[in-house]
N, C-alpha and C positions, 0 to 999 in steps of 0.2 A: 554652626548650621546644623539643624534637626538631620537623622536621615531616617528613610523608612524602610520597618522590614516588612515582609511579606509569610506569612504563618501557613505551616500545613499543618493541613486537618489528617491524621495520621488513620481513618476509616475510610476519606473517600479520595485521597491524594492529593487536593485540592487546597490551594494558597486561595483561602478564603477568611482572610483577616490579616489587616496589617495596622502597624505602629509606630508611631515615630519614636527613635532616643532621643534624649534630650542632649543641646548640644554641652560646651561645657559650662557656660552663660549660667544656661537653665538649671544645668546641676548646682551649680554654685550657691545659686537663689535658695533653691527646694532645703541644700542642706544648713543653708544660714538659717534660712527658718525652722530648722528642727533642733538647731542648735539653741539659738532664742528661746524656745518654746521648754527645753531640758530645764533648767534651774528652777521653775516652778514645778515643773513635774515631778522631781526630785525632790523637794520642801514636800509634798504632801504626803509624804510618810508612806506604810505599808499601807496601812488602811484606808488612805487616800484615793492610792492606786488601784486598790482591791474593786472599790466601788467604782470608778470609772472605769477599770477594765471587764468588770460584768455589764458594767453597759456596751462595751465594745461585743461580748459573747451575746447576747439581746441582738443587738445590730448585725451582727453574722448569721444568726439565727433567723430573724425575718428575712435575710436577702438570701435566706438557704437554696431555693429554688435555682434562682439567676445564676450562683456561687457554681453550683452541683454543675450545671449544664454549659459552663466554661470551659471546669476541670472537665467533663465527656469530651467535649470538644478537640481540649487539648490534648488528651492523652486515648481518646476510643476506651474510655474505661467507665461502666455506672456504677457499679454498686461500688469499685476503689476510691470512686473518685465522692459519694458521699462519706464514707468512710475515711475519708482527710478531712473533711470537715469533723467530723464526728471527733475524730484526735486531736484535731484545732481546740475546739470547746472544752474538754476534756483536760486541753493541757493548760487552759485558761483557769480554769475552776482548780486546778492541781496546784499550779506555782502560788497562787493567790493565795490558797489554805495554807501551805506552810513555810512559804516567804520568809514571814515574820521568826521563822525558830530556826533560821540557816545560819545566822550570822552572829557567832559567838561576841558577847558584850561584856561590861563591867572590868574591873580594876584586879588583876593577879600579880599579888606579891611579887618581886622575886627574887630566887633565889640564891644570888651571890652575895646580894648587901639587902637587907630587911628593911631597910627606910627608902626602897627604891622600887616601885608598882608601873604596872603598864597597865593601857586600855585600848583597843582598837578602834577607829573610826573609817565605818565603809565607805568610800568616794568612787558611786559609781561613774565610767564612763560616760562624757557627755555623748558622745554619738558613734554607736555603732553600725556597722555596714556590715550587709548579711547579701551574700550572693550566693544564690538558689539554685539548682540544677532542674534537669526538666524530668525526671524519673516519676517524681511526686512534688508537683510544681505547688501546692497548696503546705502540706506536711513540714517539707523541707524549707520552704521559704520562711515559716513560722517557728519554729523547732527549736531556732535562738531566737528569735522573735522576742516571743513570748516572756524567758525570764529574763530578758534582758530589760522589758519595758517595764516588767513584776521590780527589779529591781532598779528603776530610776530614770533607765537610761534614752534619750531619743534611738530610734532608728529608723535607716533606710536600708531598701531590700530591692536589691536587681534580679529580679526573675531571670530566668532562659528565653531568651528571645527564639526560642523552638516550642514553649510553652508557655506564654506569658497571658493569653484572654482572661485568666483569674482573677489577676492586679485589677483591671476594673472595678469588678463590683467587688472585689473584697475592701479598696480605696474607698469604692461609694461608702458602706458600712462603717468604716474608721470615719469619715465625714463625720456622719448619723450620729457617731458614738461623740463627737466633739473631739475627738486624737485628730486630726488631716496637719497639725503641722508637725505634730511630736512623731508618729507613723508616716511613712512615704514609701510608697511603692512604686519604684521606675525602673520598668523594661527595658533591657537595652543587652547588648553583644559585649562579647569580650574588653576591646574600647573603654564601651562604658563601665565597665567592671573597675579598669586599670584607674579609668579615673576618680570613680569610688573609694580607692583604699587610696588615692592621695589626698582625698577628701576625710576621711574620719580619722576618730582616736583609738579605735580597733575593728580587726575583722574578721568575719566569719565566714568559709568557703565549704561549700560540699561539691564534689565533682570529684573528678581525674587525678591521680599521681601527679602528670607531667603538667597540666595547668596549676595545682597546688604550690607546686614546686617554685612556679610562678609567683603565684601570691603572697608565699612567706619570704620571698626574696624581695619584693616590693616592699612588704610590710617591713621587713626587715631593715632595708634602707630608711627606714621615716622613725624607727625604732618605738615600731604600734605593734602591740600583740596579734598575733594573727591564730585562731582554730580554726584545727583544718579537718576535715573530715574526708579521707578519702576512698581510692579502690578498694576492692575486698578480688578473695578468690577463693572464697570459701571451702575447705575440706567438710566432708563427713566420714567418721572413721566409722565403718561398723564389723563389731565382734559380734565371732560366732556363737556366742550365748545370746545374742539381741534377739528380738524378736520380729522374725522379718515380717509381720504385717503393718506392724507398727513403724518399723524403719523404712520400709518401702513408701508409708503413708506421707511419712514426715519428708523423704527425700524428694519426692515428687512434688509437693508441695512447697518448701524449700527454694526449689530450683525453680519453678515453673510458674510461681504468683505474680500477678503483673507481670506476665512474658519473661519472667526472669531478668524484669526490669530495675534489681534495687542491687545496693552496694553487697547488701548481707548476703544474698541467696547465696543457697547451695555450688559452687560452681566444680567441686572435684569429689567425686566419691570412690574411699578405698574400701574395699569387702574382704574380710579373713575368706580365707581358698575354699573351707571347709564349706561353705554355705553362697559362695559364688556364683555360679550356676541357678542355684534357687532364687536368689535373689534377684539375680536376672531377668528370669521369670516373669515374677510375681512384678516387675517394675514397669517391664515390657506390657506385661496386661494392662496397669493400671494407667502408664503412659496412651497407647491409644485411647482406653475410654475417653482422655481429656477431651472437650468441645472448643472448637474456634467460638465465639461470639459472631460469629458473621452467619447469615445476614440479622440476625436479631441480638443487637447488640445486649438485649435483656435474658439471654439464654447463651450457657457456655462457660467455661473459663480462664479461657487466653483468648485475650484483646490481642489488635495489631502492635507491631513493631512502631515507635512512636516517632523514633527518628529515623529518615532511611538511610542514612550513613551508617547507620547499625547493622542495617540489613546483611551491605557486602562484608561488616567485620566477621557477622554469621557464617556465610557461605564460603568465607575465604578460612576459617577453623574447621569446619565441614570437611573440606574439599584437602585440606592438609591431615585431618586422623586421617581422612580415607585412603589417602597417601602413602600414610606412613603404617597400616595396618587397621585402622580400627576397623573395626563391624559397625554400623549404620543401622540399630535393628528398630526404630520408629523414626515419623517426620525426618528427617536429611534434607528438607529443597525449601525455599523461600518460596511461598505463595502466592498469587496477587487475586484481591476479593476486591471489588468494588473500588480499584483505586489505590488501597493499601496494599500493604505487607505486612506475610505472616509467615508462620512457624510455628509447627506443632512440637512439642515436647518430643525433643531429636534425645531419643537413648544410643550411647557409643561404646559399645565394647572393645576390651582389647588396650584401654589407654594406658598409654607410656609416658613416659614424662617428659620425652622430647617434643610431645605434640604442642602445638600451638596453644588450644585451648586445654591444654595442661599448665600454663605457664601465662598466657595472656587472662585478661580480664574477658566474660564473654560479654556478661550482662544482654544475657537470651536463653532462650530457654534448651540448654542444653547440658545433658546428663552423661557424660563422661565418667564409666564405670571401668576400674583396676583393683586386681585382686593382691594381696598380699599373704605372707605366710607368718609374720611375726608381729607381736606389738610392739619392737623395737624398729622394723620397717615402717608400719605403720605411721609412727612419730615422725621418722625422718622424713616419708612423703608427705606428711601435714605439713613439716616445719620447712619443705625446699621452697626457693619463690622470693621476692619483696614483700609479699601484703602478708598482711597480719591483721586482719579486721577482726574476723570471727569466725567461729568454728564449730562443729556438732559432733560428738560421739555417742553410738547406739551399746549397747551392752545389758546382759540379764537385768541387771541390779542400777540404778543409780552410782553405787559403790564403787562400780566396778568401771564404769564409763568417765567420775569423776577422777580415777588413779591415771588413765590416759587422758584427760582434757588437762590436769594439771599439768602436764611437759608439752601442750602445742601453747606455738608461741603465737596468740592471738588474745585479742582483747575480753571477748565475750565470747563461751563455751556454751552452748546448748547441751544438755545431759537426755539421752533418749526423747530426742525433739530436735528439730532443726529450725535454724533464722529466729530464734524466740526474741531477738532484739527486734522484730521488727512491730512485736505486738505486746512486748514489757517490755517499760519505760523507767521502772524504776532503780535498777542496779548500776551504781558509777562503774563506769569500765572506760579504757583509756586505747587506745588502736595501738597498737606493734608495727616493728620496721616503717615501710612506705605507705602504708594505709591513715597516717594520719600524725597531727602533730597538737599537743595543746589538752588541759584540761577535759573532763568529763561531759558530755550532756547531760547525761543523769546524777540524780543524786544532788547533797549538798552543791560540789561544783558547779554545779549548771548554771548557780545561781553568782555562784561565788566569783565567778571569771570574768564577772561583769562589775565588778569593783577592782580598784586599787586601794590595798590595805594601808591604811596608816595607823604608825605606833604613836600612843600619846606615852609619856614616859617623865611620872611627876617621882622628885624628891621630897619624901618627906623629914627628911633632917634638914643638916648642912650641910652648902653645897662644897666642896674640898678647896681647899684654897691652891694656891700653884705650889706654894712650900712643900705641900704633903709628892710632890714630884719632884722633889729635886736630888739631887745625884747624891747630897752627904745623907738624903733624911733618914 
């Protein structure tokens, strides 16, 4: 049996959209048919794919409008939310160019016995299963998408049923484009998620530590690859040679784009003592100027909080620094604007490590500042914690910022700049501890992860008879 959810619109509070999941009937159907549809898609080589999935970026392209005003929808976000499309097309055009030169081929000697060569042959996965978070419900739904379908493979993708209006017309567009059985896109909850990865031959998660944790133990059972993409709790280290306009610039921004709504952000900043104070400052200023987007969602740049379960995780990290010492010195209170919730760019002085959002994930826009006295401090407050996604260090020099990003135990280092993974896509980097499990996005891997390699492995002598094994030979 179908069930239906009911959607908030996260600007004006309002459950004004709803959806039914598919029961498991339905699922069954959708993924037999993308299954079907794989082995030709896979025959038509890179070049194949290349040309049908420029028709697919065509097809996105004219429903840009429809697309754009889903994602507002979903998330109270405009100019972010074309801007996932923008990355969409972008990462369409990317895999497609150099696809073709990921995947090392031809016949290597080798090296123990010279009449004996190997060759690889890519087999990609018939069907992968891609569950989406609602942070960046377009971005992130596509993000394996994309080289997974570059490299052969069918897929289906279960949005966040907190964010799911996109699936429409971006479904509509794959129609257009001729993909609607190889591509599928179905909405659905947790549930539906669980029965997606008993449904595919691999899968792909972006979300939560403790729901991950979930899915590779699923995956795990059915013995399916599973990349996981998860929490972050980002540090920024900054030394007193940095330069605090630029490190203030990066750390505000960092923390506070998309409400502080992504895995990368900024979520913990430590500051050398020397320049504490200053820094303080100069963050404090640049923190108020920030603008709510309410009431004109086209001026501003913090949208609403998108989920409101997020809101009390907000107030209840709040309400424990203030607890436990911190200073509150901009935004502190959840707001309510036309129905939503919000939060201004909350700066918190004073933070110790036993604070809550010293140690939980916030994913909001809050700035938790602690000073330190050594770069040998500094590391260990990077490196305390489970996540290990990513990380920033500010310092004079590149040089000098790259000798401390090299000992934090995080996947991708920002060097005088913060969150740079969220807007360069091209460096392989792999997450630390509980932030994640599995192959690269970027890079060769991205593409690679979506095959199982197979050795071809020809003799060219003869082959050994049993005598050459035996005990007197």
């Amino acid at each position: 049996m179908s069930r239906t959810f009911k959607v908030r619109n996260p600007r004006t509070g309002q459950r004004d959209y709803a959806f039914e999941a598919p029961s498991p009937a339905e699922l069954d159907g959708r993924i037999a048919r993308a299954r079907a549809a794989q082995p030709a898609w896979a025959a038509l080589g890179f070049e194949g794919r290349k040309a049908r999935l420029d028709q697919l970026a065509s097809a996105l392209s004219a429903r840009r409008d429809e697309i754009v005003s889903a994602l507002e929808a979903d998330t109270g976000r405009r100019r972010i939310s074309s801007l996932e499309l923008q990355s969409v097309l972008r990462a369409l055009a990317g895999w497609t160019a150099i696809a073709p030169n990921l995947l090392p081929e031809g016949w290597t000697p080798g090296r123990s016995n010279p009449a004996l060569r190997h060759a690889p042959q890519w087999v990609p996965f018939p069907v992968v299963g891609v569950i989406s978070p609602w942070n960046f419900p377009l971005l992130l739904g596509m993000i394996d998408t994309v080289p997974a379908l570059a490299a052969g493979c069918a897929v289906v993708v279960k949005p966040s049923e907190v964010a799911p209006r996109f699936a429409a017309p971006v479904q509509a567009a794959v129609e257009a484009a001729g993909l609607g059985e190889l591509l599928q896109l179905i909405p659905g909850d947790g549930e539906t998620g669980q029965a997606l990865i008993e449904r595919v031959d691999c899968v792909c998660f972006t979300g939560s530590v403790a729901t991950g944790r979930k899915v590779a133990v699923q995956a795990a059972q059915r013995l399916i690859p599973a990349f996981l993409e998860l929490g972050g709790k980002d540090p920024l280290v900054v030394l007193a040679s940095a330069d605090l306009e630029c490190a203030t610039d990066a750390a505000l921004r960092g923390a506070v784009l998309s409400t502080g709504q992504a895995c990368q952000s900024i979520e913990r900043i430590y500051v050398q003592r020397d320049i504490y104070d200053a820094f303080l400052a100069r963050l404090v200023e640049k923190a108020n100027a920030a603008r709510l987007t309410w009431p004109d969602i086209g001026v501003g740049e913090i949208g609403p909080i998108i989920f409101e379960r997020q809101a009390d995780i907000l107030a209840a990290q709040i309400d424990d620094a203030r607890s436990k010492g911190g200073r509150v010195l901009t935004g502190g209170e959840i707001e309510r604007h036309g129905g939503g919730l919000w939060l201004r760019p909350t700066v918190i002085a004073d933070a110790t490590p036993g604070m809550r959002l010293m140690q939980d994930e916030t994913f909001g826009p809050l700035l938790p500042v602690a000073a330190f006295d050594t770069v040998e401090a500094a590391v260990a407050l990077a490196n305390a914690g489970e996540y290990g996604l990513s990380a920033a260090v500010f310092a004079r020099t590149v040089e000098e910022a790259e000798a401390v990003g090299r000992r934090i135990e995080a996947g991708a280092i920002s060097l005088n700049d913060a969150a740079l993974t969220a807007i360069f896509y091209e460096a392989a980097k792999q997450s630390f501890k509980a932030s994640g499990l599995g192959p690269s996005r970027m890079g060769a891997e991205g593409l690679q992860r979506f095959f199982r390699r197979k050795a071809l492995i020809a003799n060219t002598g003869r082959p050994l008879p049993l005598s050459a094994f035996a005990e007197d030979a």
